[in-house]
PDB file as gemmi writes it, atoms N, CA and C in Angstrom:
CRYST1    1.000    1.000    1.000  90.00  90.00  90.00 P 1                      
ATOM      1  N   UNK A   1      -9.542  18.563  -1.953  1.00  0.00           N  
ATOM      2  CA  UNK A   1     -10.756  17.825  -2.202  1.00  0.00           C  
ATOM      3  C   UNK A   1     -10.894  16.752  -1.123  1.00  0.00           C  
ATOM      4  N   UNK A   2     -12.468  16.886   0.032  1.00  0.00           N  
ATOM      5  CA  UNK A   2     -12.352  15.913   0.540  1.00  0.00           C  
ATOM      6  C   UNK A   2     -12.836  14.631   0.275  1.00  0.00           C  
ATOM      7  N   UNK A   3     -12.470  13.461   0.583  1.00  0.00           N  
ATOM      8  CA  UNK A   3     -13.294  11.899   0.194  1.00  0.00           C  
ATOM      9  C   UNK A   3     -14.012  11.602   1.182  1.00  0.00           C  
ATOM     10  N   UNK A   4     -15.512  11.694   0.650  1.00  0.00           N  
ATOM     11  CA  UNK A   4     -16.573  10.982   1.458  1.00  0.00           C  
ATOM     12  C   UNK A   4     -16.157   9.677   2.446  1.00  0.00           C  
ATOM     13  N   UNK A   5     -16.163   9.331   2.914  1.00  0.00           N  
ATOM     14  CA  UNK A   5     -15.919   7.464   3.532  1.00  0.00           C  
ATOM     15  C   UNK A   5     -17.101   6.933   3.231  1.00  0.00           C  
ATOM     16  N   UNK A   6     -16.660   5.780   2.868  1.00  0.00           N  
ATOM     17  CA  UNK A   6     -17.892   5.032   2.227  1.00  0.00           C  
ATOM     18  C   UNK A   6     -18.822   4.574   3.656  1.00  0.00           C  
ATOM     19  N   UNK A   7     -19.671   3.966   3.305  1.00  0.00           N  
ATOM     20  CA  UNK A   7     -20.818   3.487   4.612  1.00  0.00           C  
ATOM     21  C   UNK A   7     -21.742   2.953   3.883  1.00  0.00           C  
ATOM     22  N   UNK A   8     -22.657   1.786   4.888  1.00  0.00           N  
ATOM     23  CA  UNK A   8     -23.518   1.603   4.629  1.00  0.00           C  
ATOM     24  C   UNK A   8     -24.199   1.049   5.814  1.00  0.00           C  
ATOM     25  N   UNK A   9     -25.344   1.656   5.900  1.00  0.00           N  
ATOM     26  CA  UNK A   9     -25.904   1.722   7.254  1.00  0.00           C  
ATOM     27  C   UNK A   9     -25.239   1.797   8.222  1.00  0.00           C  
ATOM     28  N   UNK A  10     -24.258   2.684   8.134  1.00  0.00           N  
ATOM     29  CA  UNK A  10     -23.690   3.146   9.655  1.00  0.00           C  
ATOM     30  C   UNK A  10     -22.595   2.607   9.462  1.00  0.00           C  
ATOM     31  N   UNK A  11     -22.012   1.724   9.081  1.00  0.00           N  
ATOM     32  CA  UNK A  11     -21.151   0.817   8.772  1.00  0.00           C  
ATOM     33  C   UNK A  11     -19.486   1.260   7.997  1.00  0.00           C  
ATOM     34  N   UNK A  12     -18.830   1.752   9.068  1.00  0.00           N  
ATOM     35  CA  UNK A  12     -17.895   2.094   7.568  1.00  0.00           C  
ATOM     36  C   UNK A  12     -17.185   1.579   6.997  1.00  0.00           C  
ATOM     37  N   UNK A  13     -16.738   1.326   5.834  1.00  0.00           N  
ATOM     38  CA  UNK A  13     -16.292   0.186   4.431  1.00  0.00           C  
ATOM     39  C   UNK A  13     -14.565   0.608   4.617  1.00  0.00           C  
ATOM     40  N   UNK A  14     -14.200   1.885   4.578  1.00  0.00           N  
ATOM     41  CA  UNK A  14     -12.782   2.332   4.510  1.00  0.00           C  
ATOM     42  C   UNK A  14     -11.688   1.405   4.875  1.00  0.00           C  
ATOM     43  N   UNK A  15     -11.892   0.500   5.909  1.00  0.00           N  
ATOM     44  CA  UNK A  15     -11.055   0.327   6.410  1.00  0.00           C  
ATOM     45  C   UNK A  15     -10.659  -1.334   5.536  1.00  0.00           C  
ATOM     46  N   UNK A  16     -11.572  -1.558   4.590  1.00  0.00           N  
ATOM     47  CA  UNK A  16     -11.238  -2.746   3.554  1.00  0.00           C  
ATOM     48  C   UNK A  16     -10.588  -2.651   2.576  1.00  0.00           C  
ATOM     49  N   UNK A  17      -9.303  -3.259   2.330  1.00  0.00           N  
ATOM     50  CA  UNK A  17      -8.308  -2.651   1.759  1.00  0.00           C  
ATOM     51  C   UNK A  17      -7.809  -4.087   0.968  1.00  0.00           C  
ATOM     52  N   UNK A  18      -7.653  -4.070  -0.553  1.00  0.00           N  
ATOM     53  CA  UNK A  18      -6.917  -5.031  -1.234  1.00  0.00           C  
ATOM     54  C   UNK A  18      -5.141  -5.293  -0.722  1.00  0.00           C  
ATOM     55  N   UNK A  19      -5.151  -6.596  -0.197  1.00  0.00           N  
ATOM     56  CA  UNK A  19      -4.034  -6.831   0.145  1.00  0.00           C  
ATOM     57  C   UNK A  19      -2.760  -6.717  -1.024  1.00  0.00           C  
ATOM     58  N   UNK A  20      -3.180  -6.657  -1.964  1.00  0.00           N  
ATOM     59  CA  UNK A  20      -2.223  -6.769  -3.388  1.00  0.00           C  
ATOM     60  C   UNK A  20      -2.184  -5.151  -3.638  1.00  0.00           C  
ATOM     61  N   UNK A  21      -2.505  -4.215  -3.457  1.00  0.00           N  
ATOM     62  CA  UNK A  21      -1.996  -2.857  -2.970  1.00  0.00           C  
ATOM     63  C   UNK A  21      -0.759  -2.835  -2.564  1.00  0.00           C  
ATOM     64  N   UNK A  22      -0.741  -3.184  -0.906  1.00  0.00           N  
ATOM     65  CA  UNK A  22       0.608  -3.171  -0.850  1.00  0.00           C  
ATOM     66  C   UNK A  22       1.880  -3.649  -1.269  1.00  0.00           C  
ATOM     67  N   UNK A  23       1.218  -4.896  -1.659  1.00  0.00           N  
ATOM     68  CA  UNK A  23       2.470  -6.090  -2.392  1.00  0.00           C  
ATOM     69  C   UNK A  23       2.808  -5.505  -3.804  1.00  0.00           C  
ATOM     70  N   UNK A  24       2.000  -4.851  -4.639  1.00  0.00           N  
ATOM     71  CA  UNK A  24       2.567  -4.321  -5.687  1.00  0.00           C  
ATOM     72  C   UNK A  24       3.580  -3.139  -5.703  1.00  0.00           C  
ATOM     73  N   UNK A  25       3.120  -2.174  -4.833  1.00  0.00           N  
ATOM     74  CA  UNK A  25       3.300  -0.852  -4.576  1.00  0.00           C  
ATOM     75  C   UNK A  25       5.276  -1.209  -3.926  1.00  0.00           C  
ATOM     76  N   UNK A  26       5.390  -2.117  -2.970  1.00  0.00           N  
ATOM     77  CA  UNK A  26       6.333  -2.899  -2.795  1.00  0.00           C  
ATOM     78  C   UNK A  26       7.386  -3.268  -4.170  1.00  0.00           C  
ATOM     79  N   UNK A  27       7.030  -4.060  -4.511  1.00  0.00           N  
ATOM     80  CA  UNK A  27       7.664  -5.066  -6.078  1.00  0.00           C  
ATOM     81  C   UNK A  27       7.880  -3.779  -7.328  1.00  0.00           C  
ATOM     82  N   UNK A  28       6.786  -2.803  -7.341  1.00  0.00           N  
ATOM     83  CA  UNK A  28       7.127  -1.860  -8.222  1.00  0.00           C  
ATOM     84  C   UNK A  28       8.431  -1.345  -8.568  1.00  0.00           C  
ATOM     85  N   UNK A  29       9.207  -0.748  -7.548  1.00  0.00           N  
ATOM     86  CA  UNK A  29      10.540  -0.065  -7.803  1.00  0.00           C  
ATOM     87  C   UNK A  29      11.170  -1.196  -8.480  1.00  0.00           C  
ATOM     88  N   UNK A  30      11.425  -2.515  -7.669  1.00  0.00           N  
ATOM     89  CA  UNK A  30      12.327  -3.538  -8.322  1.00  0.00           C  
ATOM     90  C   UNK A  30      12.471  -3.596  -9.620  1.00  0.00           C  
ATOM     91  N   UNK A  31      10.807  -4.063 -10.385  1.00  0.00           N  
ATOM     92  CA  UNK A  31      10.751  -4.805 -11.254  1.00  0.00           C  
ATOM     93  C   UNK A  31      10.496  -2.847 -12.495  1.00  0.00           C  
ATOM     94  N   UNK A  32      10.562  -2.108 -12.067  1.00  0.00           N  
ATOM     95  CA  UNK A  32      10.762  -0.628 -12.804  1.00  0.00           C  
ATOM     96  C   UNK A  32      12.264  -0.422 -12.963  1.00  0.00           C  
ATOM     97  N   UNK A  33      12.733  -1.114 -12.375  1.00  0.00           N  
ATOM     98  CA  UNK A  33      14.773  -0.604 -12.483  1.00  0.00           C  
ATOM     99  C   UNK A  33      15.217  -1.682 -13.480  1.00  0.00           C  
ATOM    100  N   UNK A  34      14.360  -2.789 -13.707  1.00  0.00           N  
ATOM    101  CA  UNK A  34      14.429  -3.329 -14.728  1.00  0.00           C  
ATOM    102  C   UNK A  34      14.807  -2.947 -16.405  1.00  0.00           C  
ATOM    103  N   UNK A  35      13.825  -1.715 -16.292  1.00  0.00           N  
ATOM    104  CA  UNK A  35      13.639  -1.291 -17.528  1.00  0.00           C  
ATOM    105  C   UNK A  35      13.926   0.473 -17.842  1.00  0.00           C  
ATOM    106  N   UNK A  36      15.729  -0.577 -17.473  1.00  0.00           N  
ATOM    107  CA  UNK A  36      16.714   1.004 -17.832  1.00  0.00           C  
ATOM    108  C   UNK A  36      16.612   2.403 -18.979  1.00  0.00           C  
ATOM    109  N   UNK A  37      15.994   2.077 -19.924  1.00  0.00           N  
ATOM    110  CA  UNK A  37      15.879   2.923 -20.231  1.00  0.00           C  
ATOM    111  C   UNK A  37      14.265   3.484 -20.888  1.00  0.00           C  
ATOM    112  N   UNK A  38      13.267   3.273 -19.846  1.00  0.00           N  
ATOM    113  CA  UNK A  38      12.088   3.814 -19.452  1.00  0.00           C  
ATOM    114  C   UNK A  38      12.318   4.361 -17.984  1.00  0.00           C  
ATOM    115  N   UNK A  39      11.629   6.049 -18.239  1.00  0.00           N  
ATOM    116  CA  UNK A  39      11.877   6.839 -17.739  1.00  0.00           C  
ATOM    117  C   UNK A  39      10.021   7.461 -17.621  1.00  0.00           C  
ATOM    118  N   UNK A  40       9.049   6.342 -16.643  1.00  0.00           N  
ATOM    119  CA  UNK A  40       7.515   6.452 -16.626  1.00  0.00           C  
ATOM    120  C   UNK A  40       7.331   7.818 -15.971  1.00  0.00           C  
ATOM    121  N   UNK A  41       6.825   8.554 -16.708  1.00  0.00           N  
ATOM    122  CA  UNK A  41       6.020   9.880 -15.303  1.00  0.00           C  
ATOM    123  C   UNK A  41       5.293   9.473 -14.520  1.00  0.00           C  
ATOM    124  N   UNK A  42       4.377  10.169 -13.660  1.00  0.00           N  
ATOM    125  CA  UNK A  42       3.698  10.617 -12.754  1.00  0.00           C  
ATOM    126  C   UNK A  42       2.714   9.340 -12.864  1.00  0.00           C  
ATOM    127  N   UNK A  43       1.600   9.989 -14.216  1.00  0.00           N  
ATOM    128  CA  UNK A  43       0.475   9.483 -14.684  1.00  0.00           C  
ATOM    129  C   UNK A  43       0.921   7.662 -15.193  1.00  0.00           C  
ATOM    130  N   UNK A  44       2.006   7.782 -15.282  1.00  0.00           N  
ATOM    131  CA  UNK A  44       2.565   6.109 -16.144  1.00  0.00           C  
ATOM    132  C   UNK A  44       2.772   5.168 -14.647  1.00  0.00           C  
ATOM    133  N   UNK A  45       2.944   5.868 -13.702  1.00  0.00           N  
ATOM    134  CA  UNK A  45       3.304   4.974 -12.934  1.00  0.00           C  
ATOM    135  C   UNK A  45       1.944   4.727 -12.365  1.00  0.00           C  
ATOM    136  N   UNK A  46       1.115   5.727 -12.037  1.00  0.00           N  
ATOM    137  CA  UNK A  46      -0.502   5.209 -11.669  1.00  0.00           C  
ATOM    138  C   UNK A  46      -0.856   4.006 -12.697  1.00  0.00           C  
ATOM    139  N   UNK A  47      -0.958   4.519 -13.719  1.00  0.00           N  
ATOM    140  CA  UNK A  47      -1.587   3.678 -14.530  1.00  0.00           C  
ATOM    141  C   UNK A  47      -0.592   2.356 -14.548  1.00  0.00           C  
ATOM    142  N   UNK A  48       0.182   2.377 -14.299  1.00  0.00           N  
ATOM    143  CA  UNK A  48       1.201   0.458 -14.768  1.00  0.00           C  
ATOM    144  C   UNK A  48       0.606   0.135 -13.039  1.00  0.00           C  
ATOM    145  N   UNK A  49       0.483   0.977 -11.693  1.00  0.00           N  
ATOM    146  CA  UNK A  49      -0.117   0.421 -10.482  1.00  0.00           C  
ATOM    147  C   UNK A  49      -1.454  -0.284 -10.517  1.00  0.00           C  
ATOM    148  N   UNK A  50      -2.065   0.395 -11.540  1.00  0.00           N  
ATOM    149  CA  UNK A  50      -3.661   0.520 -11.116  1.00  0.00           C  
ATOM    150  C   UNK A  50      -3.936  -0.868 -12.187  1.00  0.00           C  
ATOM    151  N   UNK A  51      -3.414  -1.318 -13.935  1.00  0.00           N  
ATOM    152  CA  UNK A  51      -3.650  -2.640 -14.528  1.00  0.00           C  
ATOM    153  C   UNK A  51      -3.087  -3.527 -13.893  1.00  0.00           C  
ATOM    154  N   UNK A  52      -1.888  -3.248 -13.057  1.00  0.00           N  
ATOM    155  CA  UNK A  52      -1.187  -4.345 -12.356  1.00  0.00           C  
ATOM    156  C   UNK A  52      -2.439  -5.150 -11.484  1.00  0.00           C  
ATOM    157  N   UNK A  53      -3.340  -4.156 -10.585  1.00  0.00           N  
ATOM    158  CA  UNK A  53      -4.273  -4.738  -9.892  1.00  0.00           C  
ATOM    159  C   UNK A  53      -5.780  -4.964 -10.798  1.00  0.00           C  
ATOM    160  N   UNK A  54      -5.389  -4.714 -11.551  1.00  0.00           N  
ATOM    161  CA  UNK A  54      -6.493  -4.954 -12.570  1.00  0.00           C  
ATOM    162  C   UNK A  54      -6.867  -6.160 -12.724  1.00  0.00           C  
ATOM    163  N   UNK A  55      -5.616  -6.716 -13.169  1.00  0.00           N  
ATOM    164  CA  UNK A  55      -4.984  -8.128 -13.796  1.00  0.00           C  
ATOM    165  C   UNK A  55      -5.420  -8.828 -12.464  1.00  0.00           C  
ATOM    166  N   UNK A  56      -4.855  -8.815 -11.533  1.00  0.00           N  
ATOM    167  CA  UNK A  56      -4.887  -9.693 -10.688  1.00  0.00           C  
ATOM    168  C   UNK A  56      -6.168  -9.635  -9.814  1.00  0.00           C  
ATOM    169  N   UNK A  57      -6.323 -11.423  -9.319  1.00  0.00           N  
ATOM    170  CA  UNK A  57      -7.450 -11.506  -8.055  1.00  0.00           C  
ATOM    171  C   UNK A  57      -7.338 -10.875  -7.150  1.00  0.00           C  
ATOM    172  N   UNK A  58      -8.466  -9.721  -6.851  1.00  0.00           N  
ATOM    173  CA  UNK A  58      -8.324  -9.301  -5.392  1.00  0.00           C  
ATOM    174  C   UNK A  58      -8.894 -10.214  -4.451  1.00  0.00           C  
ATOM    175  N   UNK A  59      -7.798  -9.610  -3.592  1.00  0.00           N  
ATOM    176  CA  UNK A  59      -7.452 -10.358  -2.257  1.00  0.00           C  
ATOM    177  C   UNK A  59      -7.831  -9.224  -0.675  1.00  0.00           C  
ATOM    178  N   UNK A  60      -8.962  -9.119  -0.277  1.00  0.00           N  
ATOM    179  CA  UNK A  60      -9.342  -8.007   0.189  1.00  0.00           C  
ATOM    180  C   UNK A  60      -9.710  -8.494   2.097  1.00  0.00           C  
ATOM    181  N   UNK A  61      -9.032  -7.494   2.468  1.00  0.00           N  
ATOM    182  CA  UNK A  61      -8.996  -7.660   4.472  1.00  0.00           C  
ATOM    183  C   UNK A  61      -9.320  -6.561   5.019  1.00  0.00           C  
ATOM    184  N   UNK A  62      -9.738  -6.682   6.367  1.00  0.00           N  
ATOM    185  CA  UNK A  62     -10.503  -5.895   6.968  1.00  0.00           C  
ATOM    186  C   UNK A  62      -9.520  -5.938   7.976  1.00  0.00           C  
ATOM    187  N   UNK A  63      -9.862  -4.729   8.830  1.00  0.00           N  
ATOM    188  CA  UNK A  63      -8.673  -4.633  10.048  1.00  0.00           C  
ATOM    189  C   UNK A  63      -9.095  -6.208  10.999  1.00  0.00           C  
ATOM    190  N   UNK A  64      -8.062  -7.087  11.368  1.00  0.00           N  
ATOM    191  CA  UNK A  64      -8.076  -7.824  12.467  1.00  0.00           C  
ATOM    192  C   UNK A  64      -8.385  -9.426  11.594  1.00  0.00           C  
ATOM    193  N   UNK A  65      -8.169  -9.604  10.386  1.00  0.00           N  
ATOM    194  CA  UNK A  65      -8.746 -10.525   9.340  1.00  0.00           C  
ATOM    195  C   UNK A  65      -7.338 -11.266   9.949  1.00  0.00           C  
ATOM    196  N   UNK A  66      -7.211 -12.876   9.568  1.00  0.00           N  
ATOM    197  CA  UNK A  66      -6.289 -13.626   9.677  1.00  0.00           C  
ATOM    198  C   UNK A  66      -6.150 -14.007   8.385  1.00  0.00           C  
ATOM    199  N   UNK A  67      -4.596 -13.966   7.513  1.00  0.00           N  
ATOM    200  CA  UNK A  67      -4.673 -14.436   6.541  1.00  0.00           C  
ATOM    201  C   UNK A  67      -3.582 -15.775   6.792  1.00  0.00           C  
ATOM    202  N   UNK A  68      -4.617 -17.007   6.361  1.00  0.00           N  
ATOM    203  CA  UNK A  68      -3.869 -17.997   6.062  1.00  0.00           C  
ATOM    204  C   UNK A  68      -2.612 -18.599   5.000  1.00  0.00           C  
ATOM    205  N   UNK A  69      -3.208 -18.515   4.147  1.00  0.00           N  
ATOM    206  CA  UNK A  69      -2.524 -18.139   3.149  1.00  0.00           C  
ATOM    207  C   UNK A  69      -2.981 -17.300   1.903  1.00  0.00           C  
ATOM    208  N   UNK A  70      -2.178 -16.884   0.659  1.00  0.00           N  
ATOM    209  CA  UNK A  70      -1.558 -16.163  -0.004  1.00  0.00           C  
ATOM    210  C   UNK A  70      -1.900 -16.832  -1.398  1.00  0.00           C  
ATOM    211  N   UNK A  71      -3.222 -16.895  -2.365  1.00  0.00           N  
ATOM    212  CA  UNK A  71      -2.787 -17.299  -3.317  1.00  0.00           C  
ATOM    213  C   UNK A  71      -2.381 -16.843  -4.578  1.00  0.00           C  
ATOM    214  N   UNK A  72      -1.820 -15.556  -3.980  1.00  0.00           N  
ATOM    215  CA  UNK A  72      -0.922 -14.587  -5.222  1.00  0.00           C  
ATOM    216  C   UNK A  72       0.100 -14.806  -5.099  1.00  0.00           C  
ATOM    217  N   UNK A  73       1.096 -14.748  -5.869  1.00  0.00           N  
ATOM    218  CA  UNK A  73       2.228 -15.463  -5.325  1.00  0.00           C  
ATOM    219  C   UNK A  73       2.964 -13.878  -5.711  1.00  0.00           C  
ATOM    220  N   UNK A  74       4.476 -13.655  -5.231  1.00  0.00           N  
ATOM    221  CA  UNK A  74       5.235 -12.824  -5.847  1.00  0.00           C  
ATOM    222  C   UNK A  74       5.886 -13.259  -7.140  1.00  0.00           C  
ATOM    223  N   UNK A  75       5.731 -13.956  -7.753  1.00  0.00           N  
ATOM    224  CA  UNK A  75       5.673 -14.272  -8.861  1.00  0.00           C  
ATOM    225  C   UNK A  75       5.088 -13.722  -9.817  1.00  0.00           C  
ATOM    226  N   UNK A  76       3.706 -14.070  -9.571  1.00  0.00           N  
ATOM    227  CA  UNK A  76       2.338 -13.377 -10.424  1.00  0.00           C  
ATOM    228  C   UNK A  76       2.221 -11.955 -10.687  1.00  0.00           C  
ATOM    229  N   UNK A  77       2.898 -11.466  -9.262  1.00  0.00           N  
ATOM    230  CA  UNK A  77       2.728  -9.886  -9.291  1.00  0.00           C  
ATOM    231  C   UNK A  77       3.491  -9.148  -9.927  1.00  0.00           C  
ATOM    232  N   UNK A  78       5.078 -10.042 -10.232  1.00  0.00           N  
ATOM    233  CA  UNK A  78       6.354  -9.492 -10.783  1.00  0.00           C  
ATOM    234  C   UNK A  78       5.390  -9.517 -12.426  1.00  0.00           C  
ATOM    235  N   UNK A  79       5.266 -10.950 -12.388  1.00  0.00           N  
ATOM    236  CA  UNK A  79       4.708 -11.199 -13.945  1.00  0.00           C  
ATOM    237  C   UNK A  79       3.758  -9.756 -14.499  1.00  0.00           C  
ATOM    238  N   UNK A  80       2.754  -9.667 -13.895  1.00  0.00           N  
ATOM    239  CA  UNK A  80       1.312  -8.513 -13.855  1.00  0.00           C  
ATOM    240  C   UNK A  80       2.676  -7.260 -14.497  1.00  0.00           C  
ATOM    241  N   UNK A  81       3.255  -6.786 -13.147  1.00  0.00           N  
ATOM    242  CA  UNK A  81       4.271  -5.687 -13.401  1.00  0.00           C  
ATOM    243  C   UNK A  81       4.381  -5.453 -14.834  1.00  0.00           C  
ATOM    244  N   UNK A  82       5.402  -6.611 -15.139  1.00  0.00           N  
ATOM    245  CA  UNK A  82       5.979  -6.324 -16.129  1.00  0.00           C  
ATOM    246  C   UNK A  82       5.534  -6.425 -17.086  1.00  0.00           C  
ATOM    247  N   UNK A  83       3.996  -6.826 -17.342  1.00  0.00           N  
ATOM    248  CA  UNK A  83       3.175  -6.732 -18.505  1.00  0.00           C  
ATOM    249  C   UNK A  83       2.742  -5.306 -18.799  1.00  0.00           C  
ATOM    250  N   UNK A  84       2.233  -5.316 -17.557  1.00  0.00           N  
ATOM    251  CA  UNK A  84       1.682  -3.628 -17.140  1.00  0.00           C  
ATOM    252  C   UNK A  84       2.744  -2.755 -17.976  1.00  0.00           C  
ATOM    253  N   UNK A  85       3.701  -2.304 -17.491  1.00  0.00           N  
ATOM    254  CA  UNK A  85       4.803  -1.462 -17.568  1.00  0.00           C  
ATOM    255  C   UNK A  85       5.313  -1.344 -19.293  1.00  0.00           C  
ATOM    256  N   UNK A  86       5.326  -3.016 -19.858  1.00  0.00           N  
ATOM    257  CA  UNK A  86       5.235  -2.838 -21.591  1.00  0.00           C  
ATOM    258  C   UNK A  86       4.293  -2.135 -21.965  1.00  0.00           C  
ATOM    259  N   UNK A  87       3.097  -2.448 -21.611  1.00  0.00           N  
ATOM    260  CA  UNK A  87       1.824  -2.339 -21.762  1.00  0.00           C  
ATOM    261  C   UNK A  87       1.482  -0.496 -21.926  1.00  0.00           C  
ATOM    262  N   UNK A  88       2.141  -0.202 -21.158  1.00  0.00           N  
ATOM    263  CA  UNK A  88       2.119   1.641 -20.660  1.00  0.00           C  
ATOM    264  C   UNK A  88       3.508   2.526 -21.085  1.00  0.00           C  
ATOM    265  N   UNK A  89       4.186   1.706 -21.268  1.00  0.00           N  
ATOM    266  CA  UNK A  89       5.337   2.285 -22.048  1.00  0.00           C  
ATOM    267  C   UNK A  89       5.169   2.524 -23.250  1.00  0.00           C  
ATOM    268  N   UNK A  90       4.229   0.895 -23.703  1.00  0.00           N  
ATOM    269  CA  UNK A  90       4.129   1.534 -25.643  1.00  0.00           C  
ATOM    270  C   UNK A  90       2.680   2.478 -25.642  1.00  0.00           C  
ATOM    271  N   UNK A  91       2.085   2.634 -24.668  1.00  0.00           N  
ATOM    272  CA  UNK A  91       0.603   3.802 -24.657  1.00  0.00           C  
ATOM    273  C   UNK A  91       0.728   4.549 -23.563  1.00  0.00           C  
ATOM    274  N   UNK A  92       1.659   5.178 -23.601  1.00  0.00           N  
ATOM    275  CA  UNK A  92       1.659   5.971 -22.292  1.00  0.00           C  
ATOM    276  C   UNK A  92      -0.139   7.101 -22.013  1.00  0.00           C  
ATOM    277  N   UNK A  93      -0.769   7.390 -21.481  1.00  0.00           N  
ATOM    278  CA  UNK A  93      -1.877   7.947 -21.066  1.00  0.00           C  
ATOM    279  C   UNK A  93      -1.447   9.803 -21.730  1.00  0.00           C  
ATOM    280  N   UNK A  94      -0.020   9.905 -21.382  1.00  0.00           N  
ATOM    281  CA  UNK A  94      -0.017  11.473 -21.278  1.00  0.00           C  
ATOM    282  C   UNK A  94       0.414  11.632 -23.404  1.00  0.00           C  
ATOM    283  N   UNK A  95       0.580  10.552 -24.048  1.00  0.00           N  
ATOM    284  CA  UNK A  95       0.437  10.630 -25.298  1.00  0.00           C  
ATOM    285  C   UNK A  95      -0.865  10.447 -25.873  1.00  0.00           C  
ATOM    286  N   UNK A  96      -1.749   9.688 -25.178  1.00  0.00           N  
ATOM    287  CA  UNK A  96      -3.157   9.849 -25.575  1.00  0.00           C  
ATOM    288  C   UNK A  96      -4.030  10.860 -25.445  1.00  0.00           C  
ATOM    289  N   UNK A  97      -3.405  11.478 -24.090  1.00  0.00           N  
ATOM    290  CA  UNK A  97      -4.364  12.519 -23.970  1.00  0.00           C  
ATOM    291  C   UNK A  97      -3.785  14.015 -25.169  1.00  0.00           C  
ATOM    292  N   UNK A  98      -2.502  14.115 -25.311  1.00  0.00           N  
ATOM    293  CA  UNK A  98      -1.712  15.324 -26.402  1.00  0.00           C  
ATOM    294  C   UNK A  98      -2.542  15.740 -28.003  1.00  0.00           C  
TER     295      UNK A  98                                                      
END                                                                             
């Protein structure tokens, strides 16, 4: 399946990307080894990625942007995580959908 690229008037959008993407996607494994005996699939780990950024302010850059500072802290994001991850452990998606 291919993905359109977004645009607008000629303009293409793709390349604007939430900086808290990577910082989660990062912190994930850590704060997942946490919780020895959850064992998230496929669909559990999208979904604990995707409220993690839910939760939080996006923080969004364009190629060549200067970021000064940071007012997400790795703190916030550990915090988000590990709400997320309760959060999807006791509703996992692939028991809702059964």
């Amino acid at each position: 399946m291919s993905q359109k690229s977004l645009e607008v008037n000629g303009v293409p959008l793709g390349g604007i990307r939430n900086r808290n993407e990577e910082r989660v996607s990062k912190l994930m494994p850590k704060v997942l080894g946490e919780f020895l005996d959850y064992k998230p699939s496929y669909l559990d780990i999208q979904d604990i990625y995707a409220l993690t950024l839910n939760n939080l302010p996006p923080r969004y850059k364009q190629s060549g942007s200067i970021i000064i500072r940071e007012p997400v802290s790795d703190e916030e994001i550990l915090r988000e995580l590990r709400q997320a991850i309760n959060k999807v452990e006791m509703a996992p998606t692939s028991r809702l959908e059964g």
